[in-house]
N, C-alpha and C positions, 0 to 999 in steps of 0.2 A: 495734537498729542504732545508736541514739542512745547507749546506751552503750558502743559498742565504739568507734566515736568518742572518746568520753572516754575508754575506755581509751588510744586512738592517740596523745592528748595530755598524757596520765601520762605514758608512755614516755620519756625525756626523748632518748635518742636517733631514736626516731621523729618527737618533736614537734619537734624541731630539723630534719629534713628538711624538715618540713613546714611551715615557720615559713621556711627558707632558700625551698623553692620558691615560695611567698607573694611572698618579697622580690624574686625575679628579676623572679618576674609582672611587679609595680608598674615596676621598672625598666621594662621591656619594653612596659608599654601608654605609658609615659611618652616613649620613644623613639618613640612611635607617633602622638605628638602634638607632637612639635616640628617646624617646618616645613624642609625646606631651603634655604639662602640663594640668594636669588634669585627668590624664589617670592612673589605678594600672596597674602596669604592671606584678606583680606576680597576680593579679585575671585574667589578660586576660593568661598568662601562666597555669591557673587551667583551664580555659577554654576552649582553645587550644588542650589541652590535654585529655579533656573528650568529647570533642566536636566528634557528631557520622563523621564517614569518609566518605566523598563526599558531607557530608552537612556543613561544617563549612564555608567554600566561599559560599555554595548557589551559585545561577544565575549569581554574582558579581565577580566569581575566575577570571575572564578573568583580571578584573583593580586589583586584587591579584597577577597575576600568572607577568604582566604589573609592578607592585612594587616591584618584588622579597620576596614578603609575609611580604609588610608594611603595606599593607591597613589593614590586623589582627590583624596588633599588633600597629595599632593607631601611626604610626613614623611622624613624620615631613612630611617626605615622603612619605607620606601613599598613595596619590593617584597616584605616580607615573607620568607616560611621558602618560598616559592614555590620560587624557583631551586633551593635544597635539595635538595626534593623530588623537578626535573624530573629534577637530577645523581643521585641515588640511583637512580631510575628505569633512566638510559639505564646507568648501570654495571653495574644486574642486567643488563640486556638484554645487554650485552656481555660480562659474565662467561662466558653461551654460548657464544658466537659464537669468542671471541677465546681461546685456549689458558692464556696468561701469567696471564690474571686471573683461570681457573678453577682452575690450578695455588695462584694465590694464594688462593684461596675457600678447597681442600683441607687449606692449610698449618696451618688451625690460628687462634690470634691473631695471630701476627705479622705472618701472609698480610692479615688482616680490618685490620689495624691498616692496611696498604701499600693497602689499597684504599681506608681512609676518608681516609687523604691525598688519594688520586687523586680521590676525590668530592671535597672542598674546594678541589681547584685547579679542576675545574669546575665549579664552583660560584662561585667567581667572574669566570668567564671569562662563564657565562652572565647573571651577575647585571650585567656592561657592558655584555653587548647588549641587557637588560631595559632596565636605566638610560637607556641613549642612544637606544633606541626609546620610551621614556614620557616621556622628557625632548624628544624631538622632536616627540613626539603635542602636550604641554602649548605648545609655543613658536608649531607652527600651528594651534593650533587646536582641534585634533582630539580633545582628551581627554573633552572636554563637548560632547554634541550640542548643536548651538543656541547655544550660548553665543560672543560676539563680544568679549568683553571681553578685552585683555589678561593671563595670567593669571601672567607672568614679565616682572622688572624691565627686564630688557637680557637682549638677543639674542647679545652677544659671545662670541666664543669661548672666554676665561676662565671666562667666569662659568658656559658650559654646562658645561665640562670642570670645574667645580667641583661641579656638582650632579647630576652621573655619577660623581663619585669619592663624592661621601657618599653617596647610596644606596646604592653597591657598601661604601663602606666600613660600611653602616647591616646590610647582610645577612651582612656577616663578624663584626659582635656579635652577631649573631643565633642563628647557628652557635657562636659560642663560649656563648653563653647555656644554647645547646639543650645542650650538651655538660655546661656546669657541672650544671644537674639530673640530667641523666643520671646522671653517678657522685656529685653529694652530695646530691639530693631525690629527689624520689618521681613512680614514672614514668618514659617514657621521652621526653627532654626535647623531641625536635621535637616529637612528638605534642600532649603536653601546651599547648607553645604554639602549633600551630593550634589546640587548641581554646580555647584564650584568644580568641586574634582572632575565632573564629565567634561566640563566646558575648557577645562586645562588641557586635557589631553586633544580638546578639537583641531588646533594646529599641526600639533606632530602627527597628528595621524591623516592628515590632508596630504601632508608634506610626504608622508612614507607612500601615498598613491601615487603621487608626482615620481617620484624616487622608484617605483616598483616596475617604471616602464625601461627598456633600456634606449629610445629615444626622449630626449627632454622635452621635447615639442610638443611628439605623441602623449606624456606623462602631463605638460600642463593641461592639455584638450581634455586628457581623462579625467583630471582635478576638477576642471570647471564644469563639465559632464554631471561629475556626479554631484556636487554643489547645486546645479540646476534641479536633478532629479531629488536632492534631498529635500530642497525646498518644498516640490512639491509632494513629495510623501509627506511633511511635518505638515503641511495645509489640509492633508490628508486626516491624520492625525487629529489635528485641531479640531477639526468638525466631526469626524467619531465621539472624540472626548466629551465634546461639549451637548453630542446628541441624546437623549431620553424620550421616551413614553411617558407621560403623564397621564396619570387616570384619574379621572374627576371624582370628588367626592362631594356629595353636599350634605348640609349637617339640617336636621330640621328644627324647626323652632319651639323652645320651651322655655316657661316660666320658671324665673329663680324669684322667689319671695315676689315683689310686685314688680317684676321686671320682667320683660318677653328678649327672649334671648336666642340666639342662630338664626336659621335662615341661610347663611351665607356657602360659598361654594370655593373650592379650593379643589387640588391635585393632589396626587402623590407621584413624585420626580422617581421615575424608574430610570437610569443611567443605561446605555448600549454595552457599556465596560462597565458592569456594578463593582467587578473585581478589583480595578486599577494594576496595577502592577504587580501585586504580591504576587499569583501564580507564575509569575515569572522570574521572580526572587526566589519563591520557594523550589518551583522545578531547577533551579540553575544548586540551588543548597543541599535537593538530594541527590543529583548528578555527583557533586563534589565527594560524596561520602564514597563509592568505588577506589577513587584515586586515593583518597585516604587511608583504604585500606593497603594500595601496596607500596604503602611509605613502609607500614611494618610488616608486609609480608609479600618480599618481592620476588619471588619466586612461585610457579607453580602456573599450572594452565589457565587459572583464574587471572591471577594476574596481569599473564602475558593479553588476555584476549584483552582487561580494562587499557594495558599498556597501547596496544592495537588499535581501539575501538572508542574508548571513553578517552582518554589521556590527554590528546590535541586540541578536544572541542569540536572538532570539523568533520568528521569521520561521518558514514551514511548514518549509521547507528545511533551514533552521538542526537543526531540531529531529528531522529526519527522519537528515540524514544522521549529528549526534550521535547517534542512538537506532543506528544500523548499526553506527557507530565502537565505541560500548560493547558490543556481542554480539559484535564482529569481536577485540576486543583480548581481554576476557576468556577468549574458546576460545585467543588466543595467549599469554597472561600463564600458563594454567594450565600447557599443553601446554611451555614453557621450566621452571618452577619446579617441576613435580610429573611424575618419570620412571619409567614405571612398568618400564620395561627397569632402572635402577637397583634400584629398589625387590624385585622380584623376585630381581634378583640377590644381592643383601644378605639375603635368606629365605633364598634356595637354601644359603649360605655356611652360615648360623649353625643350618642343621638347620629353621626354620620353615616352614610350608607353610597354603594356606588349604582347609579341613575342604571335601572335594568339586573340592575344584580340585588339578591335577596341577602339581608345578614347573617353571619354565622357561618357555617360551614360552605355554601356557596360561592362567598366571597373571598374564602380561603381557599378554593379552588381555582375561582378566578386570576388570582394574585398569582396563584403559584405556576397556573397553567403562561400567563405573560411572562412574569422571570423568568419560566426555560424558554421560553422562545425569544426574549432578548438576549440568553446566556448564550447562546447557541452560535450568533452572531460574534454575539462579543469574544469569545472564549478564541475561537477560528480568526478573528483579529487581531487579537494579542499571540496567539501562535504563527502567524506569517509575518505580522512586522517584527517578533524576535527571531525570525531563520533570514534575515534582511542582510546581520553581517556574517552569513555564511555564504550565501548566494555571494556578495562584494567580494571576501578573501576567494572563490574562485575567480571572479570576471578582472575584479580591479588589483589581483594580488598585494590586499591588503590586510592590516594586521586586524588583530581582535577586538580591538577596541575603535571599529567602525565607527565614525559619529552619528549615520542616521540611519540607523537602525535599534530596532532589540531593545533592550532597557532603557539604555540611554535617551533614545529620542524618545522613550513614552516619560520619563522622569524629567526631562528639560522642558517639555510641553506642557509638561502637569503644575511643576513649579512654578513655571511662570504664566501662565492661568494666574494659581493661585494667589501669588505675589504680587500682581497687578490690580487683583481685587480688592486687596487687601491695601494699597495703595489710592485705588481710587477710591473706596469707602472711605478712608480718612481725608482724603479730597472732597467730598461730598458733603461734609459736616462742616466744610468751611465756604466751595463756591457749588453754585447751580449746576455749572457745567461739569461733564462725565470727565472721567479721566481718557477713555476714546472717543471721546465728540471733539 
């Protein structure tokens, strides 16, 4: 492995990708550290630091843990590749739903090109309602539990409409960032930088386990404790991700003009996780809309019970009804994105058929009767490895931004899969040997 690395870096046009996507990084964690104007940044550091543990992100760690802990500290960057994200989400969703943009799905690139517009314009459309609700949060108050300090200069109306348009303007370099890796580095560039942001914050939040013990002894033993156990959850992990059903298809053989053609045999890769990680982005995005409600309306028995219940992240509640939302979206995420009336139909066309199963209707029974019983699994795994940093903030009183658990460990495991694939493919075109042999 160590040497096919060094081969990646002979390469001189591989090692230029890789040497260019390096370079964005630094920009990118650098933009993640400058504060926006208007903003103390030694009162949000008093903050920060007395703020109670597990409640300083509140509901919201997720577009936190998403910024590599800009959205606390008010950066440019503060909202991170979040917004992105929620806009790529709702546009699958509507590609179903909506005709024009499944027409455009069908067309090809040019169609995919007319939709990653449409994603970008909402994308910032959601990135000012991000902005002007964290930027509302910070002016009352409300960003840091506990914390009474002022944590912005002036209250005026300039200066809020200032620090709403650079965050908005902070998440449109972001996107242009993700884009330049995309077509000149390696990898697929949103990915790559959420796992930038997750992987920033791995340190401080080792260090706050160490920190949380009130023996330092006892607190190293618990650090390397759970460093051991994370390991093996992310191996855990790893062979989920990578496991599928395969169901065989064989095509049968027919004549095009004077040629005999098929015969051959192939699968169709059914994944254990079809979903990946959106039901766990999406469940953590409607979670968040309570707490947004008593930004503007913080009074009244509703509110108190979301202030109670939802507000921290940790609460039974919190954590119950997020464990429903990730089984409830997964069985919908599959059921949009994987059609097994399509899929059938596309066998039927091209002559394939599955060995014991009749075509047509049959086989869309077949299909669909597997998927729920791979969903079932999978749905129930991605809901227990996301309640992974709640169980932690009780045992290792740590903060919200657990490193292995929850989103984070399925998005750093996923990227780097991915990343290394994509790595040893362009390996492959040059020597025999794998990028893991």
């Amino acid at each position: 492995m160590v040497s096919a690395f060094l081969n990646a870096f002979r390469t001189p046009d591989l090692r230029k990708k890789i040497l260019f996507t390096l370079g964005i990084l630094v920009v990118f964690r650098l933009g993640s550290t400058i504060p926006t104007p208007n903003v103390d940044t030694a009162a949000i550091r008093e903050c920060a630091a007395s703020a109670t543990t597990g409640e300083q992100a509140g509901l919201y760690s997720m577009i936190n843990m998403f910024s590599g802990g800009a959205l606390l500290h008010l950066s440019i960057f503060a909202l991170g590749i979040m917004p992105y994200i929620t806009s790529s989400i709702i546009l699958q969703l509507l590609t179903v739903v909506i005709p024009r943009l499944e027409s455009l799905k069908k067309e090809g690139g040019s169609g995919q090109q007319q939709i990653t517009q449409y994603t970008r314009w909402l994308t910032i459309i959601l990135a000012i309602l991000q902005a002007t609700s964290f930027t509302m949060l910070a002016i009352n108050g409300q960003l840091f539990v506990g914390c009474t300090q002022d944590i912005v200069y002036s209250t005026g109306i300039f200066e809020i409409i200032v620090m709403i348009l650079t965050m908005t303007a902070g998440t449109s370099i972001i996107m242009w960032l993700g884009e330049l890796i995309t077509d000149r580095g390696v990898g697929n560039g949103m990915s790559v930088l959420i796992f930038t942001q997750i992987a920033a914050r791995f340190p401080a939040s080792m260090w706050n386990i160490r920190n949380g013990q009130p023996d330092p002894n006892q607190g190293l033993l618990i650090m390397l404790l759970v460093i051991a156990v994370g390991l093996l959850v992310m191996a855990g992990v790893v062979f989920v991700e990578q496991a599928q059903r395969r169901i065989p298809v064989q095509y049968a053989k027919r004549m095009v003009g004077n040629r005999l053609l098929g015969g051959t045999s192939t699968y169709i890769p059914l994944k254990v996780n079809q979903s990946g990680v959106i039901p766990v982005i999406f469940a953590s995005s409607i979670l968040y809309l309570p707490v947004l409600y008593t930004v503007f309306q913080s009074t009244g028995s509703v509110s108190e019970w979301i202030a109670n219940n939802l507000a921290t992240g940790t609460g039974l509640w919190y954590n119950i009804i997020f464990f429903v939302l990730i089984i409830a979206f997964a069985y919908f995420y599959v059921a949009i994105t994987f059609d097994p009336v399509e899929i059938s139909d596309n066998m039927k066309k091209y002559g394939g058929f599955i060995p014991g199963i009749r075509a047509g209707k049959p086989t869309e029974d077949y299909l669909a009767y597997v998927l729920s019983r791979l969903t079932a699994p999978g749905s129930l795994y991605l809901a227990v490895i996301s309640l992974i940093p709640s169980v932690a903030i009780l045992l290792f009183n740590a903060d919200q931004n657990f490193p292995f658990g929850g989103t984070s460990l399925l998005i750093m495991v996923g990227v780097g899969l991915d990343t290394v694939k994509q790595i040893e493919s362009q390996l492959h075109q040059r020597y025999y040997e794998g990028f893991l042999k």
